[in-house]
C-alpha positions in Angstrom: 0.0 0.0 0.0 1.7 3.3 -0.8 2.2 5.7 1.9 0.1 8.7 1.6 0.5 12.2 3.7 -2.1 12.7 6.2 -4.6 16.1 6.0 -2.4 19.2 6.4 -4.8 19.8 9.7 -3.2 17.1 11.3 0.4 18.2 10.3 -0.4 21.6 10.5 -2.2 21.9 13.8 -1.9 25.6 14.7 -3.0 29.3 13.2 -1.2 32.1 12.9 -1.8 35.4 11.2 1.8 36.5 9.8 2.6 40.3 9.4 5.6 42.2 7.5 6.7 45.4 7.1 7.6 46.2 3.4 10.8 48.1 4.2 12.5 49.3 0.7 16.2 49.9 1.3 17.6 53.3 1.0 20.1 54.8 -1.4 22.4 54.3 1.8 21.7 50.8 2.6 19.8 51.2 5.8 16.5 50.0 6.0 13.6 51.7 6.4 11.6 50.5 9.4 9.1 53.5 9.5 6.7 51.6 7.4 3.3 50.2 8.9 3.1 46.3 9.0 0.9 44.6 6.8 -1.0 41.5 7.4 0.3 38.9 4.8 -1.8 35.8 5.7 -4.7 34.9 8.2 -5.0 31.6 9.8 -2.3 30.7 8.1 -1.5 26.4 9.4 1.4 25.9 11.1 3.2 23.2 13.5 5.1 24.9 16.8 7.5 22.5 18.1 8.6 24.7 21.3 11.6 24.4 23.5 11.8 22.7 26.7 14.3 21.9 29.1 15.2 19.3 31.7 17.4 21.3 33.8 14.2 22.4 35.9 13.9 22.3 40.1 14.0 18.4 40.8 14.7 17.6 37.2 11.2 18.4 36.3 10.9 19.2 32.3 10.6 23.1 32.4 8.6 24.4 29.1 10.6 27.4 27.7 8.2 28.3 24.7 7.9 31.9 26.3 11.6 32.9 27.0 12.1 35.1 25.2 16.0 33.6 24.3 14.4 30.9 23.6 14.0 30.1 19.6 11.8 27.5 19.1 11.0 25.7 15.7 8.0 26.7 14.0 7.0 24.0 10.4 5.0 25.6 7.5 3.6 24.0 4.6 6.5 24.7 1.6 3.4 27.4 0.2 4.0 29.7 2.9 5.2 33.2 2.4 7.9 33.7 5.4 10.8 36.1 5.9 12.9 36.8 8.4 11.3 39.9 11.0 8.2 38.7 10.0 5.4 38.8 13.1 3.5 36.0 13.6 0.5 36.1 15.7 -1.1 32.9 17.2 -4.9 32.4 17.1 -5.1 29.0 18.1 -4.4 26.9 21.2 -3.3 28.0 24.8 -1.6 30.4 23.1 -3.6 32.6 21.3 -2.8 36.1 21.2 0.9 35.7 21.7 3.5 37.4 19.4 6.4 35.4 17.7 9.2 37.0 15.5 11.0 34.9 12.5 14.5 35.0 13.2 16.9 34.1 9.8 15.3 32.9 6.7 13.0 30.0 6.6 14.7 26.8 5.2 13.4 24.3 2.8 12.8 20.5 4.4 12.0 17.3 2.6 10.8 15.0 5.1 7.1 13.4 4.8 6.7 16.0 1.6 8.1 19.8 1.2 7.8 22.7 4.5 9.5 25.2 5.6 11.1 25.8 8.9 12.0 29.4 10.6 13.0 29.9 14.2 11.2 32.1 16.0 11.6 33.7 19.8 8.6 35.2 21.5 8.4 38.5 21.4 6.4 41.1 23.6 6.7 44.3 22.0 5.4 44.7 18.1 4.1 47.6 16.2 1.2 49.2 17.5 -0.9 48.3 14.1 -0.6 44.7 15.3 -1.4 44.6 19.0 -4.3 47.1 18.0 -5.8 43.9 15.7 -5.9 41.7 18.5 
C-alpha cells in the first residue's frame, strides 16, 4: 500500500496570522523601518515545536516556549510566504494572542513532503498596528 501524507490539519495543527513590514532599502543601505506592518496571511496552518528543558527544580521538564532567548521551531507547509522579521500572531491553542518573530530565513525540508522551517523567539513588543488587531 503506498504511503500517503495525512490532512495538512493534522500536520499543520496551529493558526497564525503573519505580518511584515515592506521596508525598501535606501540609497544608503539602511532599511527603512518606518513603514506600517501589513497582514500577509490569516490563519495561516502551522506546526510549533517549542523548547523545553530538563534542567528544571527536581529535574522536572521546564517548558521554555515563552523565554524570550528561547528560539523554538515553527514548520509551515513549503506554500508559505515567510521572511525573516516577520510577526507571527497565534490564534489557536493555549496560546492565542501571543506574538512570535521569524528570526533568519526559513529553510526548505524534505521529510514526509516539502515545508518550511524558521526559528522564531517570543516576542512582547510589536508595532502598534498589530497589537491594536488583537
Amino acid at each position: 500500500m503506498p504511503f500517503t501524507l495525512p490532512p495538512v490539519a493534522l500536520l499543520y495543527p496551529h493558526r497564525v496570522d503573519i505580518w511584515r513590514r515592506d521596508e525598501e532599502n535606501q540609497a544608503d543601505g539602511e532599511r527603512d523601518t518606518s513603514t506600517v506592518p501589513t497582514r500577509r496571511a490569516t490563519n495561516a496552518a502551522c506546526y510549533f515545536q517549542t523548547g523545553e528543558s530538563v534542567k528544571g527544580p527536581q529535574g522536572f521538564i521546564v517548558d521554555e516556549s515563552d523565554n524570550l532567548f528561547t528560539l523554538d521551531i515553527v514548520r509551515f507547509p513549503d506554500t508559505a510566504d515567510l521572511e525573516a522579521g516577520d510577526v507571527l500572531v497565534q490564534t489557536t491553542g493555549p496560546d492565542a494572542g501571543h506574538f512570535w518573530e521569524v528570526r533568519g530565513d526559513p529553510q526548505k525540508r524534505a521529510q514526509f513532503g516539502q515545508f518550511l522551517t524558521v526559528r522564531a523567539s517570543r516576542t512582547p513588543a510589536v508595532h502598534p498596528t498589530i497589537a491594536e488587531a488583537y
